[in-house]
VEXGU-169197 format. One record per residue (C-alpha): residue number from 0; residue in one letter; y, z, x. Coordinates in steps of 0.5 Angstrom, whole numbers, plus 500, padded with zeros to 3 digits. Example, Ala and Ser with C-alpha at 12.3 -4.5 7.8 and 13.67 -1.06 7.14 Angstrom:
# VEXGU-169197
REC   seq   type    yy    zz    xx
REC     0      A   491   516   525
REC     1      S   498   514   527
***
This chain:
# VEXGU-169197
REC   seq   type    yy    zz    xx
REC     0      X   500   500   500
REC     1      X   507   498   504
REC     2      X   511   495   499
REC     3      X   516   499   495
REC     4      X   514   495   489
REC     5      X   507   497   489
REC     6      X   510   504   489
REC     7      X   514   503   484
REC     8      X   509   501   479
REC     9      X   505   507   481
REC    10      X   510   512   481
REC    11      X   516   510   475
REC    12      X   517   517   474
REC    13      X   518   522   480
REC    14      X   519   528   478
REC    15      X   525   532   481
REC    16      X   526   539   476
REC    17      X   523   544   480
REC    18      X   529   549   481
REC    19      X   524   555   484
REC    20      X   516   555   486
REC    21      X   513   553   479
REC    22      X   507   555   475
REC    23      X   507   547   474
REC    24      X   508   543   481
REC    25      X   513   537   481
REC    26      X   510   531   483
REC    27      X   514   527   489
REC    28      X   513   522   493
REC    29      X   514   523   500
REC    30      X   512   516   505
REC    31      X   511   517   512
REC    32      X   513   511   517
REC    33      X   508   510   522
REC    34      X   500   512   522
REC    35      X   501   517   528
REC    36      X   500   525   530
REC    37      X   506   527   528
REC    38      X   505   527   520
REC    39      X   500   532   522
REC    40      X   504   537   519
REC    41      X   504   533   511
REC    42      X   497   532   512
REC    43      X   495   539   513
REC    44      X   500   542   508
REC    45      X   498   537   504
REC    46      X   490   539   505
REC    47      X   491   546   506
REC    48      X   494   546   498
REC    49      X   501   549   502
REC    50      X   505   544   498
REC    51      X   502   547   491
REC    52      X   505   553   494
REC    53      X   511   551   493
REC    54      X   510   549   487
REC    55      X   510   541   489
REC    56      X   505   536   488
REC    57      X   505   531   493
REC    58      X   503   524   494
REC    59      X   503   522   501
REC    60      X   503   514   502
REC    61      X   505   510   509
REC    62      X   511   504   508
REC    63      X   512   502   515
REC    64      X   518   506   516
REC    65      X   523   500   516
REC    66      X   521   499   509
REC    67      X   520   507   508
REC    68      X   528   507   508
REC    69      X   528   501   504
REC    70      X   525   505   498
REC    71      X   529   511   500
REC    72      X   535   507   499
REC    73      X   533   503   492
REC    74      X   531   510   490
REC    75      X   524   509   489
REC    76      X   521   515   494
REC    77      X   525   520   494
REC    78      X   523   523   502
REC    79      X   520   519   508
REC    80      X   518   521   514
REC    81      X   522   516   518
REC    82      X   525   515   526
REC    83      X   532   518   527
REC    84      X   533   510   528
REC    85      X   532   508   521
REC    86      X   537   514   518
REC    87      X   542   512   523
REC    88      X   542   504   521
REC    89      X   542   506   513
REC    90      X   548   511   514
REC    91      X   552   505   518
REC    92      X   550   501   512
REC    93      X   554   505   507
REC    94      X   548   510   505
REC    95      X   548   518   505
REC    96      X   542   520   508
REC    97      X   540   527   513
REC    98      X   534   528   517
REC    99      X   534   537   515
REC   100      X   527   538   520
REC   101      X   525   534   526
REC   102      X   517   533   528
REC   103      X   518   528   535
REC   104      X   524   530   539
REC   105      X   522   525   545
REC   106      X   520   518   546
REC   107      X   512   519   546
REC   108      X   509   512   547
REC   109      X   505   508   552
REC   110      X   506   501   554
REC   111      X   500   498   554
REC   112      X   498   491   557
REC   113      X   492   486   558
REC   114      X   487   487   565
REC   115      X   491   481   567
REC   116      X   497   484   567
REC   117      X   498   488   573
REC   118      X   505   490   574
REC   119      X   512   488   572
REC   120      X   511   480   575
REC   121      X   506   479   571
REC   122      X   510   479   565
REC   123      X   515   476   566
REC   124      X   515   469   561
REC   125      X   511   473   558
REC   126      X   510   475   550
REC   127      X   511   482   548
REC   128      X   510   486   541
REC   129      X   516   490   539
REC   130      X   515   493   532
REC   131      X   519   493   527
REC   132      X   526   491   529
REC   133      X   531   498   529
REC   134      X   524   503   530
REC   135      X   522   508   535
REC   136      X   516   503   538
REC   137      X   521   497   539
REC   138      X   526   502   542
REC   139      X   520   505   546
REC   140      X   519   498   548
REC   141      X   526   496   551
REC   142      X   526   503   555
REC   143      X   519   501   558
REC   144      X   521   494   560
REC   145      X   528   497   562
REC   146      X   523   503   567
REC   147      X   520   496   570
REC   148      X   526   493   572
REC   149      X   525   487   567
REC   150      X   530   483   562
REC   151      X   528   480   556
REC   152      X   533   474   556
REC   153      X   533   473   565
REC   154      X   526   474   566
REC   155      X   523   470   559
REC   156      X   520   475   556
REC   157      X   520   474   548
REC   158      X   520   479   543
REC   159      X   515   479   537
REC   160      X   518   483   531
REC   161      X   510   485   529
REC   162      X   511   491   525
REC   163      X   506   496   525
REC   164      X   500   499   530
REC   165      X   494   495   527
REC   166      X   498   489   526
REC   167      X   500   490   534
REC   168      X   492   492   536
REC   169      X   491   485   533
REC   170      X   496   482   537
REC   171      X   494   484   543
REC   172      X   487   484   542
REC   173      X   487   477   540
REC   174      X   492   476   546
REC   175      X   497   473   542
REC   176      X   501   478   546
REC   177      X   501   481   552
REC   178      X   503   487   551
REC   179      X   506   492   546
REC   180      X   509   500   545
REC   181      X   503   504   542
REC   182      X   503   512   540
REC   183      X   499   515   545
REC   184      X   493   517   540
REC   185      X   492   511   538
REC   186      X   494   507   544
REC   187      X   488   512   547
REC   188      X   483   506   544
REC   189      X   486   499   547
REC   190      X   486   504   554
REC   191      X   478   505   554
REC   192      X   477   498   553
REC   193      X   480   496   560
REC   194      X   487   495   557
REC   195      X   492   498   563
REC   196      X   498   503   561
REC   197      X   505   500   565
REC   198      X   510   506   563
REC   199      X   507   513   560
REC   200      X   515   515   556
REC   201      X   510   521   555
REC   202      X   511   523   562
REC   203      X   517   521   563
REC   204      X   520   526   559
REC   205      X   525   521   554
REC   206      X   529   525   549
REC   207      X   529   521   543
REC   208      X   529   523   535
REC   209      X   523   520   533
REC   210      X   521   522   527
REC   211      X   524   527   522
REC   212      X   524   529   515
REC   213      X   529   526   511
REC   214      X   532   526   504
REC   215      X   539   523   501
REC   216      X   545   529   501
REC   217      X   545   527   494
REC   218      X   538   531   493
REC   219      X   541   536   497
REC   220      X   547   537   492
REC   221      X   543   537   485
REC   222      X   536   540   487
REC   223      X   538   544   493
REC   224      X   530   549   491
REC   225      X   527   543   492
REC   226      X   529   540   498
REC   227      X   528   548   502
REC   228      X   521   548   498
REC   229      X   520   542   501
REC   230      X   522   543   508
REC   231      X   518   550   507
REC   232      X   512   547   506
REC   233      X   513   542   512
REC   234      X   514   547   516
REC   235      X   508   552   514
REC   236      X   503   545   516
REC   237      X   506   544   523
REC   238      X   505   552   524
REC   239      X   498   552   522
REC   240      X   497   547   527
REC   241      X   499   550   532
REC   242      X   495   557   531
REC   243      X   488   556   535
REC   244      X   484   559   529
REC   245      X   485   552   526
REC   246      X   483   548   530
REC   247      X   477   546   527
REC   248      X   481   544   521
REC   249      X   486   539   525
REC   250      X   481   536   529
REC   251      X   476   534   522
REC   252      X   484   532   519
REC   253      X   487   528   525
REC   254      X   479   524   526
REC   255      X   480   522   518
REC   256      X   487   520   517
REC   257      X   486   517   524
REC   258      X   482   514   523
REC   259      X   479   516   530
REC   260      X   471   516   531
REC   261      X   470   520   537
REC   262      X   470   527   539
REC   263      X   474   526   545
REC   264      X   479   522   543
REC   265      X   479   527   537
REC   266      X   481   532   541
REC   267      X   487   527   545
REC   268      X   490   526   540
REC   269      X   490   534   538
REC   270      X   493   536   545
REC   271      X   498   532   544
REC   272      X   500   533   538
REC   273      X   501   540   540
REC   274      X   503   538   546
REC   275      X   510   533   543
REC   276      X   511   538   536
REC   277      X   517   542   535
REC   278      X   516   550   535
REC   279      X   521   551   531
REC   280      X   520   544   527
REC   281      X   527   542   527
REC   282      X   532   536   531
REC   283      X   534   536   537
REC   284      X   541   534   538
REC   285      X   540   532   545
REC   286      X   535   527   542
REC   287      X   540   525   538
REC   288      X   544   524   542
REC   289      X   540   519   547
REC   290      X   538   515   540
REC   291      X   545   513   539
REC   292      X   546   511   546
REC   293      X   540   508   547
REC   294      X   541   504   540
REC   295      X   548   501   542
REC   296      X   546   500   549
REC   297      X   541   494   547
REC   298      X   544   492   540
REC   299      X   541   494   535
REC   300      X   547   497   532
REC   301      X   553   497   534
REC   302      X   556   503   531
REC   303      X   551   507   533
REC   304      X   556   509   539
REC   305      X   561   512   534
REC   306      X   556   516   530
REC   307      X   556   524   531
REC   308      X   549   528   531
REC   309      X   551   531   525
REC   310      X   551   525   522
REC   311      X   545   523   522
REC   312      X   541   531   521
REC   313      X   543   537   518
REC   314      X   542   543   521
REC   315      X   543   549   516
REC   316      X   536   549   514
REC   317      X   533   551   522
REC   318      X   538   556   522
REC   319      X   537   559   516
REC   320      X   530   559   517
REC   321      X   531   563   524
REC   322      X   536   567   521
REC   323      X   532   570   515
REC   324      X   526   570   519
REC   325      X   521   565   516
REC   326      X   520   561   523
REC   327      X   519   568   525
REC   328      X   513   569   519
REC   329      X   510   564   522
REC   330      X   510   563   529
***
């Protein structure tokens, strides 16, 4: 399901009243903008009954996370799990959206090449997967190219906008590319068949906001229990993660909503899950920060450099969290 018009024809009606935890939980839509360890936390809230908790009753559905934004514009899904990316080039488009928690505060990806390809040479006049266009993988793409001393337009490189993880897989599988940006849980599969990984972003430490949990202000202002209930149970799932005691329950959620059959790149993608998650769950201005920059540097947007951090999130819900010590209950 990835357009906003399937959604839409299953979700007519999304039900918005719940100003306190209810006997009855409001339906809501949330659409996650990538396949990734970093949806854990929905997942597990999701799987674990957290959001029933809170009097919501979830519908998890992925949208590759241009479209995810998109739909949040049309008002078709009222919460996405979407890159800082997509929040920026929607507000510079005359929308009003705020990122209230952050779940992947760096540039976490591998760039990934065929066997053939053994350095920065060898992919020159080449081709390469960037993702969707404005995304976190396309950006993770430019920095890796950048980490290599390459430039697309000198060094002939073209850049093919195809869109989402599988879909880049198949490119470079069947070699109609040569390389491409992938997460690293999923980027682990094309490395055990012999793919060489050219730039680690992991390692290099890249500050970069991701991905986050993102609603229009409007909501915020009509339905203000909602969006802290939903914030949460957000919350509540990327604590349980991280509590040793529930390994056993990430490992069985992360291999099925991954779709990852073998153990050991199960417990991959669980270390780096717990490696790359917040603790508190909330954005990070310095990662911000170098999206914007990083943004207007490759043309993606050229309002990005004009933008503030409190633009793009808001902050009020961490630091209530902290202050009445709810972060505090949980970690």
């Amino acid at each position: 399901m990835t357009s906003s018009s399937i959604i839409f024809l299953f979700y007519v009606l999304v039900v918005l009243a719940s100003p306190s935890v209810a006997a009855e939980p409001s339906k809501l839509l949330i659409a996650h903008g990538a396949i990734s360890n970093n949806v854990a936390p929905l997942w597990i809230a999701k799987e674990q009954g957290i959001f029933r908790k809170y009097g919501i009753e979830a519908d998890l559905v992925f949208i590759i996370a241009g479209r995810a934004m998109q739909a949040m514009l049309a008002g078709q899904v009222p919460v996405g799990l979407v890159g800082g990316t997509h929040v920026t080039n929607a507000n510079t488009g005359g929308g009003d959206f705020t990122m209230i928690l952050g779940l992947e505060n760096k540039l976490d990806y591998i760039f990934v090449a065929k066997p053939t390809i053994k350095g920065a040479e060898d992919l020159k006049g080449k081709k390469v997967a960037i993702g969707t266009p404005a995304g976190s993988a396309s950006l993770a793409t430019y920095v890796s190219l950048d980490h290599l001393g390459l430039v697309p337009r000198r060094d002939q490189i073209t850049l093919l906008g195809i869109g989402g993880v599988p879909e880049r897989m198949g490119a470079l599988r069947s070699g109609s590319v040569e390389a491409t940006s992938l997460s690293p849980e999923i980027g682990q599969v094309v490395v055990s068949e012999g793919y060489r990984i050219l730039v680690d972003l992991g390692k290099e430490g890249v500050p970069f906001q991701s991905s986050g949990l993102v609603v229009p202000r409007s909501l915020i202002k009509t339905n203000p229990q909602l969006v802290e209930n939903i914030a949460k149970a957000t919350v509540e799932g990327a604590a349980f993660l991280h509590k040793p005691a529930n390994k056993e329950i990430v490992l069985r959620s992360l291999g099925r909503n991954l779709r990852l059959d073998k153990p050991d790149r199960v417990e991959k993608a669980y270390q780096g899950l717990l490696a790359n998650l917040p603790r508190p769950p909330c954005p990070s201005v310095e990662g911000i920060s170098a999206m914007l920059k990083l943004m207007a540097q490759h043309g993606l947007n050229a309002k990005a450099s004009q933008i503030k951090p409190e633009e793009i999130a808001d902050w009020s819900y961490c630091k209530r969290f902290e202050e009445n010590g709810f972060f505090r209950s949980l970690y």
